[in-house]
C-alpha positions in Angstrom: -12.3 -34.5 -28.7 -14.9 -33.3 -31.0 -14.6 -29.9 -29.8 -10.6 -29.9 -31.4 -12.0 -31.5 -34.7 -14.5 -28.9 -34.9 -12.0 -26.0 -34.3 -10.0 -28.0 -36.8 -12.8 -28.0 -39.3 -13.3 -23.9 -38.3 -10.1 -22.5 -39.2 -9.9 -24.7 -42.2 -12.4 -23.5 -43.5 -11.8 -19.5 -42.6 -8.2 -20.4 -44.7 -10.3 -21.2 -47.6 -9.3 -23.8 -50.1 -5.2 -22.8 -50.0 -5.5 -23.6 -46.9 -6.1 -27.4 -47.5 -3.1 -27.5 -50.0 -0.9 -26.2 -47.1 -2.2 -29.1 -44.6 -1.5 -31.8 -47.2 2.1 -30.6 -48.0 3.0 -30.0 -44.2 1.4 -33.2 -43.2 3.6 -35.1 -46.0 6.6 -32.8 -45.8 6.7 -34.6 -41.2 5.9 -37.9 -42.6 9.3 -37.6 -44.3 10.9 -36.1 -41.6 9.6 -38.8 -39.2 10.9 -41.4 -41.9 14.1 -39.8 -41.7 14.6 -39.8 -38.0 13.5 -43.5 -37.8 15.8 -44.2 -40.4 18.8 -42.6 -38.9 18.1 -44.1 -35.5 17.6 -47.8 -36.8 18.5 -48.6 -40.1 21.3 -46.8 -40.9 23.2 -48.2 -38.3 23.3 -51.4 -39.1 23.8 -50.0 -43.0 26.8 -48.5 -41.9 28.0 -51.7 -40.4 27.2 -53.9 -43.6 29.2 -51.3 -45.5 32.1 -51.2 -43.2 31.9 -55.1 -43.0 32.0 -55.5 -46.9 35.2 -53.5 -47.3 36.8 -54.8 -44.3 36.1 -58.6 -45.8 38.1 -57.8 -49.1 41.3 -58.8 -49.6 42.6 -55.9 -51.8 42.5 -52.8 -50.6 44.9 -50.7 -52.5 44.4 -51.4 -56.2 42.2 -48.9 -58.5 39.4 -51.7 -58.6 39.2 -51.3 -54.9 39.0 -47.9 -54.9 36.3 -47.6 -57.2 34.5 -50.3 -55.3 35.1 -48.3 -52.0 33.1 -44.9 -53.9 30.7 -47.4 -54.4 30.0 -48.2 -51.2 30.2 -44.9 -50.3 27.4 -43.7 -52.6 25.0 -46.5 -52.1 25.6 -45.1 -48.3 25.3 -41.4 -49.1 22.3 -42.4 -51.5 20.6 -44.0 -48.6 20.9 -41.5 -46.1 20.3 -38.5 -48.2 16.9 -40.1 -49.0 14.1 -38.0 -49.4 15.8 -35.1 -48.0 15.9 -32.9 -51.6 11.9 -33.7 -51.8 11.5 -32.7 -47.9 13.7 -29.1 -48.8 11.2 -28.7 -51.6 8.3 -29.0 -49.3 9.6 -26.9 -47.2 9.9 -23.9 -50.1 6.7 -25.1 -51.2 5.2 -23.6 -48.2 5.8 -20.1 -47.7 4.7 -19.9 -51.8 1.6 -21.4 -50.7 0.7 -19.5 -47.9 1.5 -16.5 -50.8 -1.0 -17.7 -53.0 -3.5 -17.8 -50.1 -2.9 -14.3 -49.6 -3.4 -13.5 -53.3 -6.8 -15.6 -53.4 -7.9 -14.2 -50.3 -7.4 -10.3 -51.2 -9.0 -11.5 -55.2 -12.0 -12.3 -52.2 -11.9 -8.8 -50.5 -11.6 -6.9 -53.7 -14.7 -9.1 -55.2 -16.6 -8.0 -52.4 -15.7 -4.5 -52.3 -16.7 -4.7 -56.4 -19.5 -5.9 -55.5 -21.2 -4.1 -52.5 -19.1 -1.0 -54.1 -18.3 -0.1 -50.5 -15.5 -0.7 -48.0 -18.4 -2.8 -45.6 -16.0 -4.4 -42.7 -18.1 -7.3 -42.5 -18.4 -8.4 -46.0 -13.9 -8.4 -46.4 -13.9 -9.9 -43.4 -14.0 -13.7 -44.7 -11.6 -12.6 -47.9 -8.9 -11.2 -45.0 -9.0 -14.1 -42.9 -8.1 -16.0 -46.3 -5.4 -14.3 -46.6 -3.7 -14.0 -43.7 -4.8 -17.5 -42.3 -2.9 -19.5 -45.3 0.3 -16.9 -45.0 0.7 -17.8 -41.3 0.0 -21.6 -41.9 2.4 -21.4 -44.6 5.3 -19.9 -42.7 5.0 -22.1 -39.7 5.2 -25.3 -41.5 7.9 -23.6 -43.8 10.1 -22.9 -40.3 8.8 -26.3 -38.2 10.5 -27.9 -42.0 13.9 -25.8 -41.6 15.4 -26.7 -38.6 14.6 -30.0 -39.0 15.6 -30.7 -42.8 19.0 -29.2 -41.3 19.6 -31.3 -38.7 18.9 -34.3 -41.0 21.1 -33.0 -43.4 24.2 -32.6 -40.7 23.2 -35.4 -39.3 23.7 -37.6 -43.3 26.6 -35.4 -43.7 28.6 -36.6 -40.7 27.7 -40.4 -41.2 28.8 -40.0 -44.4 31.8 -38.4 -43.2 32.4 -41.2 -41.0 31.9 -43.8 -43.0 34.7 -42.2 -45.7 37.2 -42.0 -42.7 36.4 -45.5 -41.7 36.6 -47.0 -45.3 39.6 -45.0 -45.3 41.8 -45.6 -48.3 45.8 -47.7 -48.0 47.2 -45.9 -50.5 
C-alpha cells in the first residue's frame, strides 16, 4: 500500500503544480458523477412517482390552471434530474484546458533552463518536459473518463423526463 501512495506522490510531483489542479477537478468532476448515478438509481424513482401521484390525485385535468400546474411538475422534475450535470460538463472542458496550461508551464520550465545553462543539456529539460506532457495526458483522460459519462447521464435525464411528460400526458 505504501508503495501506490509513493508512486502516487512521484508522478505528482513530476506533473508539477498543474498537475494538482487536474486531480482536484477530476476527483470533484466523479464525485458528481457518482452523485448522479446514485441519484438516478434511488431517488428519482420514487420522485417520479410523487410527481405522477400529485397529478393523478387532481381532480382537474383539462383547464389552463392545470396545465400550468402540470409544467410545473415537470420542471421541478427536469430541475432535479438535470442537477449538477451543466457544472459536471464544465469540469469536464475544464480539463483538457488544464492539462494545456500544464504544457505551457512545463515548456516556460524547459526554456528557463535552456536560458539558463545556455545549452540544449537533456538532463536539465528533462523535469520541464515531463511537466508538460504529464498534466496534458492527465488532463485528457479525465476530460474523456468525464464524456461518456456526462452523456449517459444526460440521456439517461432526458428519457425520464421524456417519460414523465408522456405519463403526465395532457386531456386536452
Amino acid at each position: 500500500m505504501s508503495d501506490i501512495i509513493i508512486a502516487v506522490r512521484d508522478f505528482l510531483e513530476m506533473g508539477g503544480q498543474v498537475l494538482n489542479l487536474i486531480a482536484v477537478v477530476i476527483f470533484l468532476m466523479w464525485m458528481l458523477i457518482l452523485e448522479r448515478l446514485a441519484f438516478f438509481q434511488t431517488e428519482l424513482k420514487t420522485l417520479k412517482s410523487s410527481t405522477q401521484s400529485l397529478w393523478n390525485s387532481r381532480n382537474d385535468k383539462k383547464s389552463w390552471n392545470s396545465e400550468a400546474v402540470r409544467g410545473k411538475l415537470i420542471s421541478e422534475f427536469s430541475m432535479s434530474a438535470n442537477k449538477f450535470i451543466p457544472i459536471i460538463k464544465t469540469l469536464v472542458a475544464l480539463c483538457p484546458l488544464l492539462g494545456l496550461m500544464g504544457t505551457v508551464t512545463g515548456m516556460i520550465e524547459v526554456f528557463d533552463v535552456m536560458a539558463v545553462s545556455g545549452s540544449g543539456n537533456a538532463r536539465s529539460m528533462a523535469s520541464g518536459v515531463s511537466k508538460a506532457t504529464i498534466p496534458t495526458m492527465a488532463g485528457m483522460v479525465g476530460a474523456l473518463s468525464g464524456v461518456f459519462l456526462v452523456t449517459i447521464l444526460t440521456e439517461k435525464a432526458t428519457s425520464e423526463i421524456e417519460d414523465l411528460e408522456e405519463s403526465l400526458g395532457s386531456d386536452h
